[in-house]
Backbone as ProteinMPNN parsed JSONL, in Angstrom:
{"seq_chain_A": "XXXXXXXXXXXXXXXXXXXXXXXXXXXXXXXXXXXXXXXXXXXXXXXXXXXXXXXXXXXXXXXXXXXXXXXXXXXXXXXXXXXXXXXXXXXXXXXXXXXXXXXXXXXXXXXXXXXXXXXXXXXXX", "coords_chain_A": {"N_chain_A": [[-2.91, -7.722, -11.098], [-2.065, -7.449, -8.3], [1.255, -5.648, -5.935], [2.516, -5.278, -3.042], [4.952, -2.895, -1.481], [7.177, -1.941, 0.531], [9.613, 1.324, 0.884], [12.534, 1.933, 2.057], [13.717, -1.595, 0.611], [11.915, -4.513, 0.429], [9.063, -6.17, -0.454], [5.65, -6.813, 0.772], [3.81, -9.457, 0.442], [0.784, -8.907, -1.59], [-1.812, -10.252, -1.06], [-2.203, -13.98, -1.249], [-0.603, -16.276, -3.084], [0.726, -14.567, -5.152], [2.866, -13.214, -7.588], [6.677, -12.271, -6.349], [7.8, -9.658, -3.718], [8.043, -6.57, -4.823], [10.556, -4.029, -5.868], [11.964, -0.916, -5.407], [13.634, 0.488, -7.115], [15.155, 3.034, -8.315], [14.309, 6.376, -9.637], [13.732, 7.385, -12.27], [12.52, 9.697, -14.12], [9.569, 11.927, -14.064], [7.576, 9.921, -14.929], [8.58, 7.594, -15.104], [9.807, 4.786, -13.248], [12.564, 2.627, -12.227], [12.94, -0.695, -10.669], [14.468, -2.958, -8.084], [15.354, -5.079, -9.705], [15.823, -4.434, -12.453], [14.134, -3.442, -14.026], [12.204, -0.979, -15.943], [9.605, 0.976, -15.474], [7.066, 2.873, -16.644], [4.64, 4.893, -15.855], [1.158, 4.739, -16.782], [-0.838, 6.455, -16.812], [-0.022, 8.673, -16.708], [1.736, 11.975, -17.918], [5.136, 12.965, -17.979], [6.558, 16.218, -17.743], [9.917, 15.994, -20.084], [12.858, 15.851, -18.935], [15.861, 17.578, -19.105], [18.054, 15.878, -20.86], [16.6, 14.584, -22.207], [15.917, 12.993, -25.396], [13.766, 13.305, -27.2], [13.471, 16.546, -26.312], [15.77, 16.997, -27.655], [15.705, 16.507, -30.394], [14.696, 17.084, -33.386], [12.826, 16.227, -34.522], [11.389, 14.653, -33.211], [8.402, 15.56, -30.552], [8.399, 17.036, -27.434], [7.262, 17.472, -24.007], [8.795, 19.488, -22.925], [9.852, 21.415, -20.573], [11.681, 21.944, -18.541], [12.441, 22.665, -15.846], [10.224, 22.197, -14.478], [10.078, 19.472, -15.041], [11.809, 18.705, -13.329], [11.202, 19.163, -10.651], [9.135, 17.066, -11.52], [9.79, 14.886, -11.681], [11.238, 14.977, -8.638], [9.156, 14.991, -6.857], [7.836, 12.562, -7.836], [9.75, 10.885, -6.47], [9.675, 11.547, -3.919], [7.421, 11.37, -3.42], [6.634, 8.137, -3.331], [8.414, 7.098, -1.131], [6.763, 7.434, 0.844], [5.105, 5.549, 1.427], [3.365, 2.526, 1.406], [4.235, 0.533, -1.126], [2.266, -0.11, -4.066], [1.826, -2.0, -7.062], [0.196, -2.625, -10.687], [0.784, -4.234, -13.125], [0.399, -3.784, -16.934], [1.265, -4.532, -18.962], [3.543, -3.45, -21.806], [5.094, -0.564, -23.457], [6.422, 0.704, -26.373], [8.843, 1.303, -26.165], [9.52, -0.826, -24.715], [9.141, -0.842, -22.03], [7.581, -1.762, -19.212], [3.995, -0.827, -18.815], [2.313, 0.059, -15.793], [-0.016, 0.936, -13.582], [0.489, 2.969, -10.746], [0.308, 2.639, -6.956], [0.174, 4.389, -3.325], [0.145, 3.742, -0.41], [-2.636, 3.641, -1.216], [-3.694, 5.872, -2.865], [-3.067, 6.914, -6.225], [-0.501, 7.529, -7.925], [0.189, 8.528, -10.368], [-2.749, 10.054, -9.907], [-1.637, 11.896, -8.576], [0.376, 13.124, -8.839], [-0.712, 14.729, -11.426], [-2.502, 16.009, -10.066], [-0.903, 17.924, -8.59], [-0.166, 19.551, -10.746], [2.143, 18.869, -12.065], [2.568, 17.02, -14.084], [0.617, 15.481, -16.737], [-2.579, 14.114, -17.481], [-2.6, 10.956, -19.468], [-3.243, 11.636, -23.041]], "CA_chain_A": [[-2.26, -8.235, -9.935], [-1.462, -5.608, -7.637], [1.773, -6.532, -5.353], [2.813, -3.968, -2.112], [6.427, -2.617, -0.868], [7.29, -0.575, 1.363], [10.804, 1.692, 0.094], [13.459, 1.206, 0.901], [13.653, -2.704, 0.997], [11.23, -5.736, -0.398], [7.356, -5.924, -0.439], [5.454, -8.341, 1.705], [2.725, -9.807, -1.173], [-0.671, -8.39, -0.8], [-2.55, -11.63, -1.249], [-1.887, -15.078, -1.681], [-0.119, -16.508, -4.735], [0.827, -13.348, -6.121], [4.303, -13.186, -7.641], [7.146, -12.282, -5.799], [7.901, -8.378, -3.678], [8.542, -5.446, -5.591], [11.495, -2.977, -4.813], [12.067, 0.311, -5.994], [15.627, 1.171, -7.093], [15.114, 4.519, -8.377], [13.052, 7.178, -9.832], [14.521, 8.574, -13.821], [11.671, 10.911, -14.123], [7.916, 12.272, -13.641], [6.687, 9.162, -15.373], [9.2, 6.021, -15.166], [10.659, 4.428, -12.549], [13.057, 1.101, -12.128], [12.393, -1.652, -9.914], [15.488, -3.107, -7.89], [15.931, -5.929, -10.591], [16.322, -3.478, -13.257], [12.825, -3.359, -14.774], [11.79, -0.055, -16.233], [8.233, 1.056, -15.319], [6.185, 3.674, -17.209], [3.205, 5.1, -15.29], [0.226, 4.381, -17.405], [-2.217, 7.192, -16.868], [0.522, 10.09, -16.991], [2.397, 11.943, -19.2], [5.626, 14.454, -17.212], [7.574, 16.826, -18.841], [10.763, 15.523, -20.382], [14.444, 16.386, -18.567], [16.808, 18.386, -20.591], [19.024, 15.035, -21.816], [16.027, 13.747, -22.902], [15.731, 12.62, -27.093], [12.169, 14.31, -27.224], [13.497, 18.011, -26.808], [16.989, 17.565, -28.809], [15.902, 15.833, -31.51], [13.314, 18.147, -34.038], [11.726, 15.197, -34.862], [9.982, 14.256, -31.891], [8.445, 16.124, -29.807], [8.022, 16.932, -25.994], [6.671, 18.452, -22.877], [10.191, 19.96, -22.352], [9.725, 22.551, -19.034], [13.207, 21.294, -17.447], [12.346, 23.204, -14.297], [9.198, 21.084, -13.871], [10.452, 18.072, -15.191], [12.932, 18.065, -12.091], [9.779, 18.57, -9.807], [8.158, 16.497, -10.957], [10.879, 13.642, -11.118], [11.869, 14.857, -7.173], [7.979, 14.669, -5.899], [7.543, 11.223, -7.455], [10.641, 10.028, -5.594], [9.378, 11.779, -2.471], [5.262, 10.437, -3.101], [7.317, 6.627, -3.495], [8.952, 7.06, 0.034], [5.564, 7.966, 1.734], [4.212, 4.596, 1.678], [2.857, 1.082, 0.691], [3.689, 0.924, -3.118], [1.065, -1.463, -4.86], [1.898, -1.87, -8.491], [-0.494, -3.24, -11.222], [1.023, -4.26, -14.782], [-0.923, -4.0, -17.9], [1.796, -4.32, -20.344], [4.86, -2.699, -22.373], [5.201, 0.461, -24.479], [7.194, 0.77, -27.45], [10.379, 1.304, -25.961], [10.183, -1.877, -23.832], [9.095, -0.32, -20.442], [6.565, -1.618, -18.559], [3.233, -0.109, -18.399], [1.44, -0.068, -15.179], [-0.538, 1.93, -12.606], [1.424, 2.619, -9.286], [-0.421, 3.421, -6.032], [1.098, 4.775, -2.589], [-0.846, 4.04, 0.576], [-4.114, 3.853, -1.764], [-3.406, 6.931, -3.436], [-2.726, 6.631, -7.051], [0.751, 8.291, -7.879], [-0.079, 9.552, -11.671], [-3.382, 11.174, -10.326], [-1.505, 13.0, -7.552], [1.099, 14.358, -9.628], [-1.773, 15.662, -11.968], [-3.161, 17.377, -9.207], [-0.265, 19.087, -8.305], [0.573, 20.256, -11.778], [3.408, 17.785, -12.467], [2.032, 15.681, -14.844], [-0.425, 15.516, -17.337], [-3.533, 13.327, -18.0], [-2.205, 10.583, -20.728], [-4.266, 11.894, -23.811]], "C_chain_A": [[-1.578, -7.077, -9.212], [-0.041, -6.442, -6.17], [2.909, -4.811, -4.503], [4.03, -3.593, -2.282], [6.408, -1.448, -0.553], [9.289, 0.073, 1.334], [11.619, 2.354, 1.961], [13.209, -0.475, 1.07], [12.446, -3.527, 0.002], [10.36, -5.404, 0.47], [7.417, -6.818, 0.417], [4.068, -8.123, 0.349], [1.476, -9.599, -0.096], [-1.667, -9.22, -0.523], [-1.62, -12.704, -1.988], [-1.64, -15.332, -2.966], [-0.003, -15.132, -5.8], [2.694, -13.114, -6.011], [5.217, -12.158, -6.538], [7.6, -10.673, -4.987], [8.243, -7.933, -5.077], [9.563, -4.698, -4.584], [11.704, -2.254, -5.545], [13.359, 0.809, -5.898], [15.643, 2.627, -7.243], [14.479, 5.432, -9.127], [14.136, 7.979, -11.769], [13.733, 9.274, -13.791], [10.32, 10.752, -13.784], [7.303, 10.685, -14.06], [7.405, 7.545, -15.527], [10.155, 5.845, -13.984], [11.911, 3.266, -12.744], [13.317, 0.219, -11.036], [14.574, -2.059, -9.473], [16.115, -4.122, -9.048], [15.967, -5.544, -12.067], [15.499, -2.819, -14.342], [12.432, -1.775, -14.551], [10.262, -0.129, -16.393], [7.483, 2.267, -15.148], [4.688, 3.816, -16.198], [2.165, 5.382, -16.441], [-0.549, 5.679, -17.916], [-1.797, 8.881, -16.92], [0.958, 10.245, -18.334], [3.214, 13.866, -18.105], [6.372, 14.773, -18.507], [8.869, 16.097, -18.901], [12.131, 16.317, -19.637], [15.123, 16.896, -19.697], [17.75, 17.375, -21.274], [17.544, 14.41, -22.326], [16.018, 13.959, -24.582], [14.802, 13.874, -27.63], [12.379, 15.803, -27.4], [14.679, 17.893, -27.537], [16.694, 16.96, -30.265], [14.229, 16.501, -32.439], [12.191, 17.537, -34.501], [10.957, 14.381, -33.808], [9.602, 15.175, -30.951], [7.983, 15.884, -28.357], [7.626, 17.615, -24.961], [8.318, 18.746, -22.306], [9.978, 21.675, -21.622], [10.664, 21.575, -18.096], [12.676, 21.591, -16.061], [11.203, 22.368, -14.201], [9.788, 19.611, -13.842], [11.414, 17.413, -13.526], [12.242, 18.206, -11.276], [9.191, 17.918, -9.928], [8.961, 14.767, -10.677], [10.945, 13.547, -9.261], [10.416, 14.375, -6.541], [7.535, 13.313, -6.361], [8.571, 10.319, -6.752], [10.021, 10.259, -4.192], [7.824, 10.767, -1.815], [5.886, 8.756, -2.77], [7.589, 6.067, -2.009], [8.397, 6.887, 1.097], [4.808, 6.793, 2.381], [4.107, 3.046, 1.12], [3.03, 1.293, -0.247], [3.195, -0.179, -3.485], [1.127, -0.606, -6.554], [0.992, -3.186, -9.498], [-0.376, -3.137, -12.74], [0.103, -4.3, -15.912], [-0.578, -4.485, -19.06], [3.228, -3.816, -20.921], [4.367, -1.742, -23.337], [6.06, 0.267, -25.264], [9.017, 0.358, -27.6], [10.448, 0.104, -24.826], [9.615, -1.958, -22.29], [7.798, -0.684, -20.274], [5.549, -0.944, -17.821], [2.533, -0.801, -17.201], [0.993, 1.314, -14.03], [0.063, 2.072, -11.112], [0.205, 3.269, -8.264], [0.397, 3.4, -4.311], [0.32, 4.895, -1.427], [-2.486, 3.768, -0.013], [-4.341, 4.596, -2.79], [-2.399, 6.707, -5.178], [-1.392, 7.588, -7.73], [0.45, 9.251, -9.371], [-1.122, 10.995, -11.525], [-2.622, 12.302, -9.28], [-0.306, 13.769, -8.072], [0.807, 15.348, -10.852], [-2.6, 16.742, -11.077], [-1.801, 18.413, -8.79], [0.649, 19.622, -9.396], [1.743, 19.576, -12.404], [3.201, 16.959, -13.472], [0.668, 15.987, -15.743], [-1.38, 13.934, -17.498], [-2.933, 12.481, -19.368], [-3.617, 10.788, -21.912], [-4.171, 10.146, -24.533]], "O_chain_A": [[-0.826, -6.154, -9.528], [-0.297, -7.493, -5.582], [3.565, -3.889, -4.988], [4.454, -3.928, -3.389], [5.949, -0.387, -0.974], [10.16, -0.702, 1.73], [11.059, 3.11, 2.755], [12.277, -0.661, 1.852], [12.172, -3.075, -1.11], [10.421, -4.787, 1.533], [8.365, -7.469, 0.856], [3.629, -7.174, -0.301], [1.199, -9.812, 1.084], [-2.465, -8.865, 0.345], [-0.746, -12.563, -2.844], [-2.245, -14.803, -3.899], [-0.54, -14.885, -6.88], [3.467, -12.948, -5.067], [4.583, -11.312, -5.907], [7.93, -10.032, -5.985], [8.578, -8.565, -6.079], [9.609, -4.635, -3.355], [11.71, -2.703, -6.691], [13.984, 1.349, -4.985], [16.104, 3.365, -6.372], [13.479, 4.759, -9.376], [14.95, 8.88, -11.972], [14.224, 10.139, -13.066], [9.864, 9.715, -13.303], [6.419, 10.312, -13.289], [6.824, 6.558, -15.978], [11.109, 6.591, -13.763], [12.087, 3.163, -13.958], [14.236, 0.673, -10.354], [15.563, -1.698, -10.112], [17.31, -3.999, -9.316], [16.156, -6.452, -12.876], [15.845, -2.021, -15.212], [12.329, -1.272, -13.432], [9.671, -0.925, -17.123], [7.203, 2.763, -14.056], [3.896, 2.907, -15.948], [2.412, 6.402, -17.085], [-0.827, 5.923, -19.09], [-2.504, 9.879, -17.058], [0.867, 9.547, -19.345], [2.717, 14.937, -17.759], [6.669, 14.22, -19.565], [9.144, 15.493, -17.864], [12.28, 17.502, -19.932], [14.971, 16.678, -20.898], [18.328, 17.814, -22.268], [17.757, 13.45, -23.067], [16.116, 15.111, -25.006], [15.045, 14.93, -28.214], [11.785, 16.422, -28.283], [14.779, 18.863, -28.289], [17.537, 17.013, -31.16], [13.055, 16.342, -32.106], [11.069, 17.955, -34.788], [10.012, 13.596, -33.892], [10.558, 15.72, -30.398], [7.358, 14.883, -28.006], [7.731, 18.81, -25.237], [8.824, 18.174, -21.34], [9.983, 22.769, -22.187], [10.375, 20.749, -17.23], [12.521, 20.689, -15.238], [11.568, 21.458, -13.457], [9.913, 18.843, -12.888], [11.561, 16.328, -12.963], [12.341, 17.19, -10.589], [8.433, 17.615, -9.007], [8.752, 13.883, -9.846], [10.78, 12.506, -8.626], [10.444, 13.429, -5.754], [6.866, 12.69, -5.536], [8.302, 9.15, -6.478], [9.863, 9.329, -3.401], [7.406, 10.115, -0.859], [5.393, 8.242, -1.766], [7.194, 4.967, -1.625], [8.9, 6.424, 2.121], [4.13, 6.83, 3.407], [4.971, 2.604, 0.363], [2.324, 2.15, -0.777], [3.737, -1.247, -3.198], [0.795, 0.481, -7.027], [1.05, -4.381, -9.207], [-1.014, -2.394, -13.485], [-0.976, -4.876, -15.776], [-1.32, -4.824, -19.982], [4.109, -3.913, -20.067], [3.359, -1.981, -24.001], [6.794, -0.626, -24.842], [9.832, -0.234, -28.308], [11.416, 0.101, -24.065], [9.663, -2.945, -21.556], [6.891, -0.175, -20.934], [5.709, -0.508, -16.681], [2.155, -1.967, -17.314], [1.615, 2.354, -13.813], [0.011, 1.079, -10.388], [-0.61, 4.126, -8.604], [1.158, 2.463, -4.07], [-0.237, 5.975, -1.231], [-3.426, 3.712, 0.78], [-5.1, 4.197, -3.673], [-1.21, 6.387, -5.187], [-1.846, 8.694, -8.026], [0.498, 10.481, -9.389], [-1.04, 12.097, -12.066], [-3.032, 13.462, -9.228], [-0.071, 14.93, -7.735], [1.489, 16.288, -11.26], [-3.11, 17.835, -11.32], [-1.928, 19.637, -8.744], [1.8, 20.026, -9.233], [2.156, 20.053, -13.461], [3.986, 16.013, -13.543], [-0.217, 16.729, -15.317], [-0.834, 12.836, -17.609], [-2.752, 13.176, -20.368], [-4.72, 10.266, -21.746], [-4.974, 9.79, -25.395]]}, "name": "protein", "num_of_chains": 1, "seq": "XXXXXXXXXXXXXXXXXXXXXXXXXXXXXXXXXXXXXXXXXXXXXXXXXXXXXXXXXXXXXXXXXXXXXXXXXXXXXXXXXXXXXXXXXXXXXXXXXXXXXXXXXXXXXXXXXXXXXXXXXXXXX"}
């Protein structure tokens, strides 16, 4: 179910009978956003480097794509890609920690592969 919005503000639904806008509160990093009603949402098909409070680099037991200086590019260019356009989001699911997996797209333009093209992001292995 794919369902538009245009940021800042509430969606208009892309087709009939399709649950209710989306709104985009704000951007935590390269790879998760949260929706205005407080829903955490994992991009599917990435994988960004981790911020410096993240778990992943302080903790020896997990590890992470910890490149701080990217991580904050690539956090700032998916707030900026978000801003650009139509967002059409398409759920698939939850990850581990709760957060909803789905695929985001921006105008057409799929947000994971365009922060793989510009180095921000990796391909989820």
């Amino acid at each position: 179910m794919w369902i538009e919005a245009k940021r800042p503000g509430f969606a208009k639904v892309a087709e009939p009978n399709v649950a209710p806008s989306l709104c985009i509160g704000g951007v935590h990093d390269g790879d998760t956003i949260r929706t205005c009603a407080g829903e955490r949402v994992r991009i599917e098909n990435i994988d960004a480097p981790e911020l410096s409070n993240s778990p992943k680099c302080t903790d020896r037991r997990r590890q992470g794509w910890c490149d701080y200086s990217l991580a904050v590019r690539s956090r700032d260019e998916l707030a900026s890609f978000l801003k650009g356009g139509h967002v059409a989001i398409s759920r698939s699911g939850t990850d581990r920690y709760g957060r909803t997996l789905a695929r985001i797209l921006v105008d057409g333009r799929d947000v994971g592969d365009h922060l793989v093209e510009l180095g921000l992001a990796r391909p989820w292995q």
